[in-house]
C-alpha positions as CSV (number, residue, x, y, z in Angstrom):
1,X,12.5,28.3,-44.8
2,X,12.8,31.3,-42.0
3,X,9.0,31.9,-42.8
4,X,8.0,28.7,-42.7
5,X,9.8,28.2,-38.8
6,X,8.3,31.5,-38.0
7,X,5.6,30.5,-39.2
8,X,5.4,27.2,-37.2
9,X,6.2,28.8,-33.7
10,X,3.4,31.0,-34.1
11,X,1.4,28.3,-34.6
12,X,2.6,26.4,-31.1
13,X,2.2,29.6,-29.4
14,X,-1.2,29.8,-30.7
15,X,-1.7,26.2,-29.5
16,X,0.0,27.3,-26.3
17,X,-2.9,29.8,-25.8
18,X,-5.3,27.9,-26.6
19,X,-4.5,24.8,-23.7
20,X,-3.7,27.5,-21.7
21,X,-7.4,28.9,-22.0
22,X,-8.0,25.3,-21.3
23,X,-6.3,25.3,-18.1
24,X,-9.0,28.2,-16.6
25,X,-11.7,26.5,-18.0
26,X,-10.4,23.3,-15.7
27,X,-10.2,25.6,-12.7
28,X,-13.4,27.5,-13.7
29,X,-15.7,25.5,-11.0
30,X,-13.6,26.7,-8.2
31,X,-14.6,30.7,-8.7
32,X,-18.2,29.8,-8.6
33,X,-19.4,32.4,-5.8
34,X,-21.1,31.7,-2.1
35,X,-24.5,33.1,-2.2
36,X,-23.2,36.1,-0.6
37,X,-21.4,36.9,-3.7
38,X,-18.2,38.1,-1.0
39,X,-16.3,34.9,-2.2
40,X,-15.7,31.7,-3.7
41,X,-18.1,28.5,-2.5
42,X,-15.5,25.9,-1.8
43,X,-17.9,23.6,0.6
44,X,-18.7,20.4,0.4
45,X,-14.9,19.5,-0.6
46,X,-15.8,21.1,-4.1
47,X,-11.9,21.6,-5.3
48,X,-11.2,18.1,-5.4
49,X,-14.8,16.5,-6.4
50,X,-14.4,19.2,-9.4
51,X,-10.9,18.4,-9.8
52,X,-10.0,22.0,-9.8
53,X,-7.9,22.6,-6.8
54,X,-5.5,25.5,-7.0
55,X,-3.5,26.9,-4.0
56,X,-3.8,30.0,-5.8
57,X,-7.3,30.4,-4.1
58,X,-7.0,29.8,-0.6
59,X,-3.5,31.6,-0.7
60,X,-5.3,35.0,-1.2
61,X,-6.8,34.9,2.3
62,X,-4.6,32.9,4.3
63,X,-1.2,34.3,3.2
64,X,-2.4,37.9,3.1
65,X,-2.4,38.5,-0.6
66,X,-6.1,40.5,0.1
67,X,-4.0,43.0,0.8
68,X,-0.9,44.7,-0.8
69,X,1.3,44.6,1.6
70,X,5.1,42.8,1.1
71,X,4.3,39.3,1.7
72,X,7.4,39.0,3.8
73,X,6.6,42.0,5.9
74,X,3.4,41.4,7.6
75,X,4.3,38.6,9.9
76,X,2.1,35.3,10.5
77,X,-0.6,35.0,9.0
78,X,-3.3,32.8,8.7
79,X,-2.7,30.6,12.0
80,X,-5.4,30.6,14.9
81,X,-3.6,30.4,18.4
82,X,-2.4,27.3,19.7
83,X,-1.6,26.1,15.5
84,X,1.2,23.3,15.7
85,X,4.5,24.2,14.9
86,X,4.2,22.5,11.7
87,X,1.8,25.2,10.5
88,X,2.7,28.2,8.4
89,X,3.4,31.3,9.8
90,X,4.5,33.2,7.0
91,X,4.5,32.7,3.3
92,X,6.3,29.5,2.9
93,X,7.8,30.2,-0.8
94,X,10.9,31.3,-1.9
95,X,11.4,35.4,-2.5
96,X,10.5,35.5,-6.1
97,X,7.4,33.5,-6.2
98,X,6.2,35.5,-3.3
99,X,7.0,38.6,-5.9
100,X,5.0,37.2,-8.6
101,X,2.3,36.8,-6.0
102,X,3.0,40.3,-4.5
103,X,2.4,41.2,-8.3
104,X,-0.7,40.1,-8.9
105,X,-2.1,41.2,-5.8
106,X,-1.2,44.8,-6.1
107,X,-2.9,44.5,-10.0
108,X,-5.7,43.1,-8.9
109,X,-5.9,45.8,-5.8
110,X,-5.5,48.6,-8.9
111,X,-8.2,47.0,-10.9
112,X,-10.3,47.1,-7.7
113,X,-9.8,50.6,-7.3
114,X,-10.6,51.8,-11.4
115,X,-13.9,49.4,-10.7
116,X,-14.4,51.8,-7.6
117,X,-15.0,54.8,-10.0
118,X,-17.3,52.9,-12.3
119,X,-14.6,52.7,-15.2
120,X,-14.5,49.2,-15.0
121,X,-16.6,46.2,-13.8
122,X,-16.9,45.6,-10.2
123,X,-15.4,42.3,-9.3
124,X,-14.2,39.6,-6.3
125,X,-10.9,40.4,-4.9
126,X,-9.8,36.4,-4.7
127,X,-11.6,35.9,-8.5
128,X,-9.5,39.2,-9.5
129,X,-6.5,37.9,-7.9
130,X,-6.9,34.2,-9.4
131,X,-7.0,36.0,-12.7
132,X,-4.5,38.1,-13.0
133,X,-2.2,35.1,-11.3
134,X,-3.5,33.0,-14.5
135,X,-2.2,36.0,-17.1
136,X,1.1,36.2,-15.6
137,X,1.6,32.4,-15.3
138,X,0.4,32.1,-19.1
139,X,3.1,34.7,-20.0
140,X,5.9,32.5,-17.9
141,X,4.6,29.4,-19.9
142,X,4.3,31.0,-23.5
143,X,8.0,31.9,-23.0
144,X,8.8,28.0,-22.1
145,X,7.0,27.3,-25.6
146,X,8.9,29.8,-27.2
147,X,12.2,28.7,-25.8
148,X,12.1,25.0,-26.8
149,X,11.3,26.1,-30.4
150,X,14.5,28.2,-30.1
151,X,16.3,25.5,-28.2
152,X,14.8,22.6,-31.2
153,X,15.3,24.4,-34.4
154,X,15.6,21.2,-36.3
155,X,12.2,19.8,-34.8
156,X,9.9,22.9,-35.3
157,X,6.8,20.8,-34.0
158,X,8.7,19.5,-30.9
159,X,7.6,22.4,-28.7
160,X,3.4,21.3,-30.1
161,X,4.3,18.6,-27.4
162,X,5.0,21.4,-24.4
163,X,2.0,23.6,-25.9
164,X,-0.2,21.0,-26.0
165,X,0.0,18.6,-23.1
166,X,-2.6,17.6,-20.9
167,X,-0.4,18.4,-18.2
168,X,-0.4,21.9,-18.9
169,X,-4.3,22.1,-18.6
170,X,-4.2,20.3,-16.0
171,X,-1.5,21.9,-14.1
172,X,-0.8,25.8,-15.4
173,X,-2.3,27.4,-12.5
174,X,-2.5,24.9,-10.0
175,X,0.4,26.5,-8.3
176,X,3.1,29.6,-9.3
177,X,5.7,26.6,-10.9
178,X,5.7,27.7,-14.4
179,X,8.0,31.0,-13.0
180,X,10.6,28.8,-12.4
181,X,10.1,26.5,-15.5
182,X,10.5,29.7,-17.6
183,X,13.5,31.1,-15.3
184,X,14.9,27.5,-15.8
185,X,14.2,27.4,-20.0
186,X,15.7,31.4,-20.0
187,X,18.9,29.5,-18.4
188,X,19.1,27.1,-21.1
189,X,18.9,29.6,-24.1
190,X,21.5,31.8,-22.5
191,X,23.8,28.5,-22.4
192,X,22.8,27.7,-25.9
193,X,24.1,31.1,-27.3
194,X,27.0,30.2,-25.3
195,X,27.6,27.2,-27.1
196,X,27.3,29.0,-30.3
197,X,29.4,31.5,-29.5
198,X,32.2,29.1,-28.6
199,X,35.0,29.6,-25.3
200,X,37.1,31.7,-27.4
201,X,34.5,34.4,-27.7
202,X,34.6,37.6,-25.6
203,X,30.7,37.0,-25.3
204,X,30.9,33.4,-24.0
205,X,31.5,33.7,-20.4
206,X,28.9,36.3,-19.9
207,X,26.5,33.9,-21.7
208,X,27.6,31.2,-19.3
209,X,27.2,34.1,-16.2
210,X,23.8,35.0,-17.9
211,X,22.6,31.3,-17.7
212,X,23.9,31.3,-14.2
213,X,22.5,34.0,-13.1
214,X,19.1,32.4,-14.0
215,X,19.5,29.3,-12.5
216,X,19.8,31.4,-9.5
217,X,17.0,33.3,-9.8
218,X,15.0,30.0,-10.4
219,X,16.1,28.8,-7.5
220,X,14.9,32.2,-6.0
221,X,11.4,30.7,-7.0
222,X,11.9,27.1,-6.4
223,X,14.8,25.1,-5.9
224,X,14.3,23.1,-9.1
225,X,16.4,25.4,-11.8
226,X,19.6,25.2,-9.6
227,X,19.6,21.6,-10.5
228,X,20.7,22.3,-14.2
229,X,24.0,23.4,-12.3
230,X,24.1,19.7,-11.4
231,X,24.1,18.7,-15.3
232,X,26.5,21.2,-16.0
233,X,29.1,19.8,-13.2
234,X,28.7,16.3,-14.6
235,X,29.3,17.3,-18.1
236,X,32.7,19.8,-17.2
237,X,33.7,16.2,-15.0
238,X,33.4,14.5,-18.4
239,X,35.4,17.5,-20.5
240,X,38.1,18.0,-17.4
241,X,37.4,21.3,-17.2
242,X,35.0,23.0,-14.7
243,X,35.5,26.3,-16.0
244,X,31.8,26.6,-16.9
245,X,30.5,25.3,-14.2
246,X,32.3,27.9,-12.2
247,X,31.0,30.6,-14.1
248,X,27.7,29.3,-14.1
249,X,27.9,28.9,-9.9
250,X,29.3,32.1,-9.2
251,X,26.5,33.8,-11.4
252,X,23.7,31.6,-9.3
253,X,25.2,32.7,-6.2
254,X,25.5,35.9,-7.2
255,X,21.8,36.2,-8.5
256,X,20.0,34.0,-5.8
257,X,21.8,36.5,-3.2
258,X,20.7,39.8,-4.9
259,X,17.0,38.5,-4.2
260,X,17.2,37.0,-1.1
261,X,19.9,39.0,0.9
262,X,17.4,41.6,1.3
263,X,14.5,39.9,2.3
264,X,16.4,38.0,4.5
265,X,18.2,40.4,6.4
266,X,14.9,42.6,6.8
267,X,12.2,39.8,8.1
268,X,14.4,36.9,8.4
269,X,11.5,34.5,10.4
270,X,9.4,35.4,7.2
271,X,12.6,34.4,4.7
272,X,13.6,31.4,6.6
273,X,9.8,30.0,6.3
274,X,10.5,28.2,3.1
275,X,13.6,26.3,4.7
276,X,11.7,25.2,8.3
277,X,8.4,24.2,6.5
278,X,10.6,22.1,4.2
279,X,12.6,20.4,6.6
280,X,9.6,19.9,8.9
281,X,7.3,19.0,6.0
282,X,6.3,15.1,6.2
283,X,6.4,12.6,3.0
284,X,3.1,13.7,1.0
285,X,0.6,11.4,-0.7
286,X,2.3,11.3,-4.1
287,X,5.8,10.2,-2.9
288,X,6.8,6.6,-3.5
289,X,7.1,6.7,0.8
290,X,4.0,6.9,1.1
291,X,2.8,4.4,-1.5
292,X,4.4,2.0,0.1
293,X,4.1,2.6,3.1
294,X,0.1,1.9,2.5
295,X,0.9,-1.0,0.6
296,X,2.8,-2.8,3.5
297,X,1.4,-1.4,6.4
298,X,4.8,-1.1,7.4
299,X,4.6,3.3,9.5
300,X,6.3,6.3,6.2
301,X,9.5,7.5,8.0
302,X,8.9,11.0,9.2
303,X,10.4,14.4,8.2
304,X,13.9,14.0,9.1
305,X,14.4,10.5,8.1
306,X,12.8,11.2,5.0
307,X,14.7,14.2,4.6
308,X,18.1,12.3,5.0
309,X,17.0,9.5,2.9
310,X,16.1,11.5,0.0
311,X,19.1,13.3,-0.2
312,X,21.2,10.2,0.3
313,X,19.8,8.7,-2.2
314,X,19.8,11.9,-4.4
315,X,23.9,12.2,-4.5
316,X,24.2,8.6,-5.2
317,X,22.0,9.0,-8.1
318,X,24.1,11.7,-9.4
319,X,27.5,9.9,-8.2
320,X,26.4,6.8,-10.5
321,X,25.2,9.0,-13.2
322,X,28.5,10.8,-13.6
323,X,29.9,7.3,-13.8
324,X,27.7,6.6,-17.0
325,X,28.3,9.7,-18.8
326,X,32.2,9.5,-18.2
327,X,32.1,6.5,-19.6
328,X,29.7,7.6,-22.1
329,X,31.4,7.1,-25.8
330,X,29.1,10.3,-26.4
331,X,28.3,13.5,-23.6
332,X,24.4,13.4,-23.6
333,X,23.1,16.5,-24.4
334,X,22.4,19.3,-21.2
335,X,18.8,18.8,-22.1
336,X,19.2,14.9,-21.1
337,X,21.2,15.5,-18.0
338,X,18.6,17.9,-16.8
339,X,15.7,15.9,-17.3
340,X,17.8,13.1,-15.9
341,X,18.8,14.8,-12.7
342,X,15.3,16.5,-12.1
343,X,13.8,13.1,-12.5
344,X,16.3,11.5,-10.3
345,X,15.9,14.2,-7.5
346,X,11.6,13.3,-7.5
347,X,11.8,9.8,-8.0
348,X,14.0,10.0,-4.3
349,X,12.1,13.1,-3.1
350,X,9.5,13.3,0.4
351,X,7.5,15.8,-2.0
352,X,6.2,15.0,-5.6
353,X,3.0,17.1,-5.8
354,X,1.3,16.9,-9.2
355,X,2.6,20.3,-10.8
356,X,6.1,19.1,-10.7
357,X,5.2,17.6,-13.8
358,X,5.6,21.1,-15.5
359,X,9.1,21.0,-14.7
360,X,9.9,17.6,-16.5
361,X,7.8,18.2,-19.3
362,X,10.0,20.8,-21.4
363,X,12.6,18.9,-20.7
364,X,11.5,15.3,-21.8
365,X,10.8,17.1,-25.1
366,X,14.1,18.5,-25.3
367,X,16.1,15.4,-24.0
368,X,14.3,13.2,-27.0
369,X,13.7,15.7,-29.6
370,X,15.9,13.9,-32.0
371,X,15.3,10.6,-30.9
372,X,12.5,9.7,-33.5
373,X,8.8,10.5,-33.6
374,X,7.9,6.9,-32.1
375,X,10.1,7.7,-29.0
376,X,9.8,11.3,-28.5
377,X,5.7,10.8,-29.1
378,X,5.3,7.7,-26.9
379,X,7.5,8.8,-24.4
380,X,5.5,12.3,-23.8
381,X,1.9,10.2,-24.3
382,X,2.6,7.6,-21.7
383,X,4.4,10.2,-19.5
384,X,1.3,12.7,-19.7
385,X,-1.6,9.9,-19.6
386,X,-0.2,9.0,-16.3
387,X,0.4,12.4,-14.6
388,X,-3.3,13.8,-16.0
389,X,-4.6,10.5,-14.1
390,X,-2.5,10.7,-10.7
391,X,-4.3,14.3,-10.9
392,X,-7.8,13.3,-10.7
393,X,-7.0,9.7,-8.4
394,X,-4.9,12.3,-6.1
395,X,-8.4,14.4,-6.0
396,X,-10.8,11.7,-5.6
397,X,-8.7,10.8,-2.8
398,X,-8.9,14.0,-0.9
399,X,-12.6,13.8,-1.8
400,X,-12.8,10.6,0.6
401,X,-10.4,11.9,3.0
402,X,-10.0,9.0,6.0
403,X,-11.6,6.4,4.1
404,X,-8.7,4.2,4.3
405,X,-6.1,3.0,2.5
406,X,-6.5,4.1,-1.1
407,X,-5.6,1.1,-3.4
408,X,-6.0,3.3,-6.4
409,X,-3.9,6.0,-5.3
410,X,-0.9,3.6,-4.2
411,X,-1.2,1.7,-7.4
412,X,-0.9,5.2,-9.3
413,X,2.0,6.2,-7.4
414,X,4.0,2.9,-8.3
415,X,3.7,2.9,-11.6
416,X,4.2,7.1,-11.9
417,X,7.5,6.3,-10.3
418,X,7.8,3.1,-12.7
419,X,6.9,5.3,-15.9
420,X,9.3,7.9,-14.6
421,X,12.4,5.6,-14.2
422,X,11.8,3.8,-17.5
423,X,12.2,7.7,-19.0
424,X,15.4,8.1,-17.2
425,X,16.6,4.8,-19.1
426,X,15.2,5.7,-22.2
427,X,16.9,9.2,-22.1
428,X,20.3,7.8,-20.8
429,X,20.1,5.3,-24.4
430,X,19.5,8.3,-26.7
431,X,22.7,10.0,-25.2
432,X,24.6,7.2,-25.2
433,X,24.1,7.3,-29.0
434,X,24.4,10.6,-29.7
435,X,27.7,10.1,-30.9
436,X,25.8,10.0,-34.9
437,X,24.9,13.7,-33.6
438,X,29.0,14.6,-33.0
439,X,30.7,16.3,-35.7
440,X,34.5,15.8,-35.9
441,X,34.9,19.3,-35.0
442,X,32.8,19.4,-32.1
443,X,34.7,16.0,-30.8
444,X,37.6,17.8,-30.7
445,X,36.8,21.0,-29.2
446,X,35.4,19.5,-26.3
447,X,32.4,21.9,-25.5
448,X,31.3,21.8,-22.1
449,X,28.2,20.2,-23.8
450,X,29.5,18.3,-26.9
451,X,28.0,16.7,-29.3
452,X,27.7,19.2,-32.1
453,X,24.6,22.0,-30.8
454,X,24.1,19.6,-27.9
455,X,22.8,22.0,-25.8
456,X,19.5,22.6,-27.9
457,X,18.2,19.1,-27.8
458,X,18.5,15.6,-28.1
């Protein structure tokens, strides 16, 4: 039986590869070179006619990853004078996907500098860049496969669905999100072995620290992984007993601060450009603001509104939720809650670009893993048909920028927000009955997860 598993995940990892080769091939027609041969030709609005736009690219010039210097450290860049405040001035990501980009800049720098001797082939600095971005982002999302086989162990071919989406072709390197996917899965198997090692174990509350700790260092990337905190708080609520949440918090905090403490005491304009962009950033194309807004005519609110709306709308999602699974004869699973509250927070969100799909995606798997392969494999279908084609509506609608009102795009929007809800229901079902799933034992021991090795899936 252990060869046969071991057997299996190799087998999704190989399938992992394999769609993410796919995923260069998709971006492929966005390193074609100018006839120079300096740089990439992106005229003509090529990214989005080829359907291959990756902020990757333009990143490598504009947010001064040509060179190797900290990419906190070097002060605006990329802004002619007189740029609106709105504009960048500094890297606008958190510390640790800045890192990852730091990372890849100073590899492709020492690749540049072997090719200098004639060891290696000569190359283009952004193509080098792009590439070694790619390697590093496969590594993140071969880890995410890898997890959700550990976090499934009854459903070996679950993870197939996170190796194996069209998403992940579609989306791997479009931006640096699979860091914090993998940062975010890392946190769940470290609250997994938690769960296995049970509260009266010397090992358990450094296992909930651990998973913390992670949460916080995916929130050092994006803000998505300290979500999963969210889940946690619900589900100590339900058990009357926020002991684990506790942990958890003070190991984010501690984490998150570790990374960003230094940045931000050192070039604090540079740190705090995440934050003001955010804040200042307007409701984007994919947000169900803007879809409507174009379908009634009717002005999107701007940045502020929008902000306050969102998160308005955001804690009385959770509020509600906590109500169901108090009442809940069952606790869903951490996996459910998760995908639940990351849904939640998009559905409501100013921003939904098209790679935020990565960060539902191993979680849908997880949350309906046990459901039955007519849920779990209609669920991830629909779900992944509909993101792969708000990816190329989004890019034929860049491709006709100021042509109007784009019917198609609002229409896509709707019913991505539509399909998105309808998983939230059907997830909130499967945990209401996962009592079948809860073992006497696990009833009474109230684990901050329940419901027998709730933590691993659905």
């Amino acid at each position: 039986m252990r060869s046969r598993r071991t057997a299996v995940v190799w087998l999704t990892l190989g399938v992992g590869a394999l769609f993410l080769v796919l995923a260069w091939l998709s971006k492929q027609p966005c390193l074609a070179l100018n006839a120079a041969g300096t740089g990439v030709d992106w005229s003509g609005g090529l990214p989005f006619r080829a359907a291959c736009y990756t902020d990757v690219i333009p990143f490598y010039g504009s947010r001064g990853f040509d060179t190797t210097v900290f990419p906190y450290a070097h002060g605006a860049v990329g802004v002619p004078a007189g740029a609106p405040a709105s504009q960048p001035r500094f890297l606008e990501y958190p510390v640790l996907t800045g890192l990852l980009g730091w990372l890849a800049a100073g590899i492709s720098a020492g690749y540049s500098a072997i090719a200098g001797t004639g060891l290696l082939p000569a190359g283009v600095g952004v193509v080098q860049f792009f590439t070694v971005t790619a390697l590093l982002l496969s590594a993140c999302w071969l880890f995410v496969v890898w997890a959700v086989t550990r976090l499934a162990p009854e459903q070996p071919f679950a993870a197939v669905f996170v190796a194996a989406s069209p998403i992940v072709a579609l989306q791997a390197f479009t931006n640096w999100d699979a860091l914090a996917v993998a940062l975010a899965m890392g946190a769940m198997i470290a609250f997994a072995a938690a769960e296995r090692a049970g509260p009266r174990s010397q090992s358990w509350w450094i296992w909930v620290v651990a998973g913390g700790g992670l949460c916080g260092l995916g929130a050092a990337a994006k803000l998505f992984p300290a979500l999963i905190l969210v889940a946690v708080l619900l589900l100590g609520i339900r058990n009357r007993s926020l002991t684990t949440f506790l942990l958890a918090t003070a190991g984010a905090l501690g984490a998150w601060l570790v990374v960003n403490v230094p940045v931000a005491v050192v070039w604090p304009a540079a740190w705090f450009e995440f934050l003001r962009i955010n804040t200042l950033r307007g409701v984007n194309v994919d947000s169900i603001y803007q879809a409507l807004a174009s379908a009634t005519g009717w002005p999107a609110p701007d940045s502020t509104v929008a902000g306050w709306i969102s998160a308005t709308l955001f804690v009385a999602g959770v509020v509600v939720l906590g109500f169901i699974v108090r009442r809940a004869p069952a606790a869903p699973t951490l996996a459910q809650l998760v995908f639940v509250v990351l849904a939640l927070f998009l559905l409501v969100n100013k921003v939904w670009s098209p790679q935020y799909s990565l960060w539902l995606l191993p979680f849908l798997v997880l949350a309906l893993a046990r459901a039955g392969g007519a849920v779990l494999v209609g669920s991830l279908v629909v779900f992944s048909a509909v993101e792969a084609a708000l990816w190329f509506v989004d890019m034929n609608h860049f491709a006709n920028a100021g042509a109007g009102v784009d019917v198609g795009l609002v229409v896509t929007v709707i019913v991505r927000t539509t399909v998105t809800a309808a998983l939230v229901v059907v997830v909130l079902v499967v945990g209401y009955s996962n009592r079948h799933d809860t073992s006497q034992k696990c009833r009474s021991t109230k684990r901050f997860v329940t419901g027998g090795d709730a933590t691993h899936s659905g």
